[in-house]
C-alpha positions in Angstrom: -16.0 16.5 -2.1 -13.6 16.0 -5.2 -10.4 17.3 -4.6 -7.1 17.3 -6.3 -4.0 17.4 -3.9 0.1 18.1 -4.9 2.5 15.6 -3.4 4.7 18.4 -2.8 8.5 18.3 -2.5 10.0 20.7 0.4 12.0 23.6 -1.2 15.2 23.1 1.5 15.3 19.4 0.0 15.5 20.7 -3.3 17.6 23.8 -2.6 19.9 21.6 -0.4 20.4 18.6 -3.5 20.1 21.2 -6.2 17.4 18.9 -7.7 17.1 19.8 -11.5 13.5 19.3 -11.7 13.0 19.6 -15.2 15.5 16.9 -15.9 14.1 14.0 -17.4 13.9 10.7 -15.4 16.6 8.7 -17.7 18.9 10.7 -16.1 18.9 8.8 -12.8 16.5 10.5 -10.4 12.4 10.3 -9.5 9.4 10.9 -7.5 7.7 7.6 -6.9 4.4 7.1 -4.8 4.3 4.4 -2.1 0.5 4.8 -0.7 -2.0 7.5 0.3 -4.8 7.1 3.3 -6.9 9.4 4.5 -8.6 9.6 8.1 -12.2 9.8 9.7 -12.0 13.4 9.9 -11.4 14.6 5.9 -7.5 14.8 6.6 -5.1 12.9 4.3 -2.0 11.5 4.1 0.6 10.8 1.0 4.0 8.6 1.2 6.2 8.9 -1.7 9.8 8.8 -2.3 12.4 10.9 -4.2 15.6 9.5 -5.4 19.0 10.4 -7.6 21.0 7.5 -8.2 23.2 8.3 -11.0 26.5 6.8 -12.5 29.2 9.3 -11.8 28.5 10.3 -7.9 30.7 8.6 -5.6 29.4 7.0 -2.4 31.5 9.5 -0.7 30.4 12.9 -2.3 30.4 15.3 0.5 28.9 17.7 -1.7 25.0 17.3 -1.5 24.7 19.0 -4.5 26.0 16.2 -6.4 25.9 13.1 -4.5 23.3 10.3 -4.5 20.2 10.4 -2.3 16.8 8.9 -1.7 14.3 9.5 0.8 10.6 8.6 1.7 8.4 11.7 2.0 5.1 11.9 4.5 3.1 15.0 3.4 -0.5 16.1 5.3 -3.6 17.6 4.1 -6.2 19.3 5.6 -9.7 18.9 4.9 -9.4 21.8 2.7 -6.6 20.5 0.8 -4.2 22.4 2.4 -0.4 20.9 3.5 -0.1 20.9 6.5 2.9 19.3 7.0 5.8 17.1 5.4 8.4 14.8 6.7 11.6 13.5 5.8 12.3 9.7 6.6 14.2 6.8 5.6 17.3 8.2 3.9 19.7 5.3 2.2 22.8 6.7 1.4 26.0 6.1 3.0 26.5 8.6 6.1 23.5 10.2 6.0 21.2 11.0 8.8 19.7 7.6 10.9 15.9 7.2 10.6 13.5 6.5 13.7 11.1 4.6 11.0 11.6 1.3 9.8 12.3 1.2 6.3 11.5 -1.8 3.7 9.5 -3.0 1.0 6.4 -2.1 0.0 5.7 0.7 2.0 2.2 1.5 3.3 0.1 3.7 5.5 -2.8 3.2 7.7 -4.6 5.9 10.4 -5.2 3.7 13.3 -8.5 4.3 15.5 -6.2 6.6 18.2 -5.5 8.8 15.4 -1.9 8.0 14.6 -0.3 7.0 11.4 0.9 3.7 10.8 3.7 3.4 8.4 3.9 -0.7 7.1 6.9 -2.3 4.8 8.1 -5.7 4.9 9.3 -8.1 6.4 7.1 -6.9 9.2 8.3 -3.5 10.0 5.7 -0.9 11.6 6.2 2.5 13.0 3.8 4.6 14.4 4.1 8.3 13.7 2.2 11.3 15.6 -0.7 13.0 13.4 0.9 15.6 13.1 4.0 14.0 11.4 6.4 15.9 14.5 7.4 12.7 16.0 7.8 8.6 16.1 6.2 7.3 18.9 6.9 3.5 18.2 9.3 1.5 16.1 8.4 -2.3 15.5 11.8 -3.6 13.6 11.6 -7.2 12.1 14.9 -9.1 11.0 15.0 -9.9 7.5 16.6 -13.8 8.2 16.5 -16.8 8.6 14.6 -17.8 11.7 17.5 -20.2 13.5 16.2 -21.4 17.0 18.6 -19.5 18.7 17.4 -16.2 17.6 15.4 -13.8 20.3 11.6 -13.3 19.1 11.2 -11.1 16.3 10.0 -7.7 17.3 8.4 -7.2 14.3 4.5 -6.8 13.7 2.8 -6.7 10.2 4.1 -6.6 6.8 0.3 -4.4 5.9 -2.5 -2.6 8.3 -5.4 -1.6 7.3 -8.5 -1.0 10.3 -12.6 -2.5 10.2 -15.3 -0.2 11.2 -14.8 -1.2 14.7 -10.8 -1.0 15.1 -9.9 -4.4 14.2 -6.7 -4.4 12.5 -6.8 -6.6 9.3 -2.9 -7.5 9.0 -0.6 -9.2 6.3 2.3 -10.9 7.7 5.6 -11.8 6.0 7.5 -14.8 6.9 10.6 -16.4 5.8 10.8 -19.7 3.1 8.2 -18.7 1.4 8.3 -20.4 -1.8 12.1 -21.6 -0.3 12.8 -17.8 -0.7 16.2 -17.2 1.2 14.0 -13.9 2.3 10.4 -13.2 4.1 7.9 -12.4 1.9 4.0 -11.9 2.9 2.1 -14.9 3.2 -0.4 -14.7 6.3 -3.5 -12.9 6.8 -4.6 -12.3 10.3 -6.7 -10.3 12.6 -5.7 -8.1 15.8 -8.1 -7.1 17.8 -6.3 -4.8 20.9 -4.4 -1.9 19.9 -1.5 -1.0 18.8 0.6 1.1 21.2 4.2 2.9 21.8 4.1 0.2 24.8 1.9 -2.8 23.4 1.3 -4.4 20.1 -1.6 -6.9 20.3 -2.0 -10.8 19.1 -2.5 -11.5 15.6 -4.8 -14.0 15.3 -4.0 -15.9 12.0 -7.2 -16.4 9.2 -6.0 -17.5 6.1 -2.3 -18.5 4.4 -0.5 -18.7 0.7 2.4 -21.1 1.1 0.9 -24.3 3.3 4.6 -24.9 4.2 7.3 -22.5 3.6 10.3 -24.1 4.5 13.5 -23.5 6.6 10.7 -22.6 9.7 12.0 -23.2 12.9 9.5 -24.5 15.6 7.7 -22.6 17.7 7.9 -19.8 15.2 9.8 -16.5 15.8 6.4 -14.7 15.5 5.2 -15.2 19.2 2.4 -12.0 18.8 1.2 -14.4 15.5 -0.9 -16.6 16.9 -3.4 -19.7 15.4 -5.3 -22.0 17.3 -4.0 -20.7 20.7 -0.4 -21.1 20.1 2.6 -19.1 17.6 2.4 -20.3 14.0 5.2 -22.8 12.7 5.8 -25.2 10.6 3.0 -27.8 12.0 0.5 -25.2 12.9 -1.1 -22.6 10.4 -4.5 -22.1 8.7 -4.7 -24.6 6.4 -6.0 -25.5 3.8 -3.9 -22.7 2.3 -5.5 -20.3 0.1 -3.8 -21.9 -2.8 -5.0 -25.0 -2.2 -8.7 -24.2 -2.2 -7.9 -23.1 -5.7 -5.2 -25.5 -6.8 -7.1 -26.0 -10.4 -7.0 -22.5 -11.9 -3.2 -22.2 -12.0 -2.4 -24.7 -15.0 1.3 -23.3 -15.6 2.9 -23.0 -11.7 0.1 -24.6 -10.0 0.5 -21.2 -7.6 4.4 -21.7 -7.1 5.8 -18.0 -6.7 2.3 -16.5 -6.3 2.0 -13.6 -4.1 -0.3 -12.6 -1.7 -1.8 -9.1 -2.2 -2.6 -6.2 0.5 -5.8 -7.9 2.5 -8.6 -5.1 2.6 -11.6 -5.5 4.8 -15.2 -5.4 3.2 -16.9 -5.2 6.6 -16.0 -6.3 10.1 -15.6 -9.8 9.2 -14.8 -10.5 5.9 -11.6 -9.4 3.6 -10.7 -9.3 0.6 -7.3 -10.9 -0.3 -5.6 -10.8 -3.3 -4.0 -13.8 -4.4 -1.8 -13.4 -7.5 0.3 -15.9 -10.0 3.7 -15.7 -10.5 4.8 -13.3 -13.1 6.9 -13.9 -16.6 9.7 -11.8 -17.8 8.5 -11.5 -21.3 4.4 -10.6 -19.9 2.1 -12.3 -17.7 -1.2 -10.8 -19.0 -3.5 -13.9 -19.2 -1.8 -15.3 -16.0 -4.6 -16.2 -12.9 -5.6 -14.2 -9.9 -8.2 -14.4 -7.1 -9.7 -11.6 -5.2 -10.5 -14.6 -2.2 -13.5 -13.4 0.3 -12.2 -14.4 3.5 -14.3 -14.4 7.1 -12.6 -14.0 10.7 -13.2 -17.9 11.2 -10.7 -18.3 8.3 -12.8 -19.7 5.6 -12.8 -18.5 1.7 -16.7 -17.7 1.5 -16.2 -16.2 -2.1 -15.0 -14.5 -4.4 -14.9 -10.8 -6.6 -16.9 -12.4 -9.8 -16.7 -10.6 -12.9 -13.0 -10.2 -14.2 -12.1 -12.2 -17.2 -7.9 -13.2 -16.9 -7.0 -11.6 -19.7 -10.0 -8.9 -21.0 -9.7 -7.4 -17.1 -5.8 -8.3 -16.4 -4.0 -6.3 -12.9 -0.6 -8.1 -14.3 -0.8 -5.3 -16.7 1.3 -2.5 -15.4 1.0 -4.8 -12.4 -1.7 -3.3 -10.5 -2.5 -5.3 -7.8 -4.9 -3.3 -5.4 -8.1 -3.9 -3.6 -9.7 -0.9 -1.9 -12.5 -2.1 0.4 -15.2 0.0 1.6 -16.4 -1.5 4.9 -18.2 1.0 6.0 -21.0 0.2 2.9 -19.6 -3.4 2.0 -18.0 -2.2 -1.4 -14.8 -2.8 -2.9 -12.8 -1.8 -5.7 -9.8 -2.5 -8.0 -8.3 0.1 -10.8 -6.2 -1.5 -13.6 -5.3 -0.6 -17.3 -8.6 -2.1 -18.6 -11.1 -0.7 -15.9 -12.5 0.4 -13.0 -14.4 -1.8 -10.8 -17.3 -2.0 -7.9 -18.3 -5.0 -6.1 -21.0 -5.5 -3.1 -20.1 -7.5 -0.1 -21.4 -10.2 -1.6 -18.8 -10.5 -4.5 -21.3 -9.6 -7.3 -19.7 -6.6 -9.7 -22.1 -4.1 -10.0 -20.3 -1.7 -12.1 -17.6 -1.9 -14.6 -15.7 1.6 -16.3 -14.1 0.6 -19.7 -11.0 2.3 -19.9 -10.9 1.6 -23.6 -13.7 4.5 -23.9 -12.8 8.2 -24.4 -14.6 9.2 -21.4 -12.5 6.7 -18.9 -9.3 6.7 -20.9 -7.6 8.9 -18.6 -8.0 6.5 -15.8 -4.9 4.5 -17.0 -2.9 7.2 -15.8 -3.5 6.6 -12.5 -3.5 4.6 -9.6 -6.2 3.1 -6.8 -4.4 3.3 -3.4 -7.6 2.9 -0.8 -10.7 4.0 0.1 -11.2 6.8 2.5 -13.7 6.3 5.7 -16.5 8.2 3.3 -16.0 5.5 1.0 -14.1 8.2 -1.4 -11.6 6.2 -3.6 -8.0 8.0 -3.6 -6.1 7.7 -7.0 -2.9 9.1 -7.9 -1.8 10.4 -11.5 1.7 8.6 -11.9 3.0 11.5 -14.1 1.8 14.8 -12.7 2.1 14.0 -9.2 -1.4 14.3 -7.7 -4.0 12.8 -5.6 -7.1 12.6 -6.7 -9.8 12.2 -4.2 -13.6 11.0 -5.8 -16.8 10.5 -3.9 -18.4 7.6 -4.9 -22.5 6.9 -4.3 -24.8 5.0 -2.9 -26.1 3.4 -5.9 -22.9 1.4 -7.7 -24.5 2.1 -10.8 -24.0 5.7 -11.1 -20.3 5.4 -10.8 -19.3 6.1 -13.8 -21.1 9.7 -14.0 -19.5 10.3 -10.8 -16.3 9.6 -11.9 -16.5 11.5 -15.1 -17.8 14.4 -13.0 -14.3 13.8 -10.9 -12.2 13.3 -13.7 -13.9 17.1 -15.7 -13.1 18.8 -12.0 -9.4 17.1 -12.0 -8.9 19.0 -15.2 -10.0 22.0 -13.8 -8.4 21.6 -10.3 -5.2 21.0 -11.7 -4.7 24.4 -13.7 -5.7 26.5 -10.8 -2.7 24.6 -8.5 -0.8 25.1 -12.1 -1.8 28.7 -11.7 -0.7 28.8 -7.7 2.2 26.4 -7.3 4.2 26.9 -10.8 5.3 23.4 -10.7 8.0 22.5 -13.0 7.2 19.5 -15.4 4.6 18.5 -12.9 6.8 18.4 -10.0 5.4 20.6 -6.7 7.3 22.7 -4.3 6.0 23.9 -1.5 7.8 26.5 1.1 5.5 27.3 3.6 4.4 24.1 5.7 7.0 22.9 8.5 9.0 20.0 7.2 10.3 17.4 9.8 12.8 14.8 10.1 11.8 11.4 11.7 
């Protein structure tokens, strides 16, 4: 079922900041969206952030009204559409309120088999939240440093989840000198196959890796749940060769120095699909290399997603970097500013949506975040504020007419919440729903 869902701001918040939501966005303040999942029953989830950062507020403005502010919002939907709930988390202004989840980079959010929510950033933070959004049940905190033999074990667990057909959990995993980064940035891609519990968080085994040696690693690793070969990762034991080693000839500028490893996605049980990306340039990096890798559970690259030309069908235009996989059918796909594309399990593309034609233009407005369980793909419009959810068949070749049919009920699903919500330039309020604070 299409559907077209509000990433809603809570009126207190807005009341409570004074939030001028018809200012424009030069004026220091912004809704941003960080991920969208949806779960086996319909249900969906949206994490997204609103900020005001502007010039003249002192860090000590008592007066909400004025000061500074910036939180990451969790909002629920029904089946129908509905919210059924929001949440306010993550606050990073000075003497505001202490959040139970583990703020970072690159936030993400994954429905685990139990049914909770599993909010993702890096290093390697990873909180589990209650369905319903009331509560944290679990708070894995990784320490952003680096990794002196001294130093207790890192509590931390994955950087990225995202969960196989059967409950694996397909994780990326940051670790410190990357690149000799004086930070941790993801670089391992590994496979847990327990759960992950308020109590227990299970052993990552370890599949594939970017950097073959990031330096300043102390040995044994702090990562004692990140396991290869029987033992915790380190400096002299990690999957190797390194993913960009087994394609060492296709970066002629950096020879894969400061590339970056995309979210991992799983395209059945036992195979992923793991974005591996060149380093970027200040002045444009359109033309620059990338890999979608195929990657088994024994850790070998098997493949690839054929079919993308490096600069015709760039993602380092407007930098968009995902892979949604589709396990449940052995599909994936990837949205950029040039197209949208289907692949089989076997890495062929079978269908390819030119953005440059009037009936897929409007696709460059918005973003790929995942697939759902149905195999619907879940896109967000980066101006107006909305997910869009589109069923997509059996047969990859009638894509595109089911994704025109999506985008002519977006049109018409957007002015009836127009007609019911009243947003103001494009930003949602709702009222009604219970709004917590986690």
């Amino acid at each position: 079922m299409i559907q077209t869902l509000p990433m809603a701001l809570p009126g207190t918040l807005v009341d409570l900041h004074r939030i001028d939501l018809s200012a424009p966005y030069s004026q220091g303040w912004g809704v941003k969206v960080d991920d969208v999942a949806a779960d086996p029953t319909g249900g969906t989830y949206a994490l997204y952030r609103v900020y005001r950062y502007t010039y003249g507020a002192a860090d000590d403005e008592p007066d909400p009204g004025k000061a500074d502010f910036g939180y990451r919002l969790l909002t629920r939907y029904s089946t129908d559409g509905e919210v059924l709930a929001s949440a306010l988390c993550c606050p990073d202004r000075p003497g505001g309120r202490s959040s139970a989840v583990a703020s970072g980079v690159d936030m993400t959010l994954c429905v685990l088999p139990d049914g909770h929510l599993a909010v993702s950033a890096g290093p390697n933070h990873t909180t589990l939240i209650a369905p319903d959004l009331s509560r944290v049940v679990a708070a894995y905190h990784s320490e952003d440093r680096r990794p002196y033999p001294d130093l207790a074990p890192d509590d931390g667990f994955a950087a990225s989840l995202s969960v196989t057909p059967s409950g694996r959990l397909l994780c990326g995993v940051s670790e410190y000198g990357v690149w000799k980064y004086g930070s941790a940035i993801p670089n391992i891609v590994g496979v847990a196959d327990g759960e992950l519990t308020a109590t227990s968080k299970p052993v990552i085994e370890a599949l594939a890796s970017l950097d073959p040696e990031p330096s300043h690693q102390s040995d044994p690793g702090r990562h004692a749940h990140v396991v290869h070969r029987g033992a915790p990762i380190g400096p002299r034991n990690r999957p190797r060769p390194a993913l960009t080693e087994l394609v060492a000839d296709e970066d002629r500028l950096s020879h894969w120095h400061d590339s970056r490893l995309g979210r991992p996605t799983p395209l059945a049980d036992d195979l992923f699909v793991v974005p591996v990306l060149a380093r970027t340039f200040r002045g444009g990096s359109r033309g620059q290399p990338f890999v979608f890798a195929l990657v088994n559970d024994r850790g070998e690259m098997t493949g690839r997603l054929h079919g993308l030309h490096e600069w015709r069908d760039s993602p380092f235009t407007g930098f968009c970097w995902t892979v949604a996989g589709d396990p449940y059918r052995g599909r994936a796909f990837h949205l950029n500013r040039y197209g949208l594309y289907a692949w089989d399990r076997g890495g062929m593309l079978r269908a390819r949506l030119d953005t440059e034609t009037k009936t897929f233009k409007a696709l460059t407005r918005f973003t790929l975040t995942a697939c759902s369980p149905e195999g619907d793909l879940l896109l967000v419009h980066d101006k107006q504020h909305l997910v869009l959810r589109v069923p997509t068949p059996d047969d990859l070749t009638d894509l595109g007419a089911c994704v025109e049919e999506a985008l002519r009920a977006y049109a018409r699903q957007r002015t009836a919440l127009k007609k019911r919500w009243a947003p103001v330039d494009w930003h949602w309020t709702q009222t009604t729903a219970p709004v917590h604070r986690l």
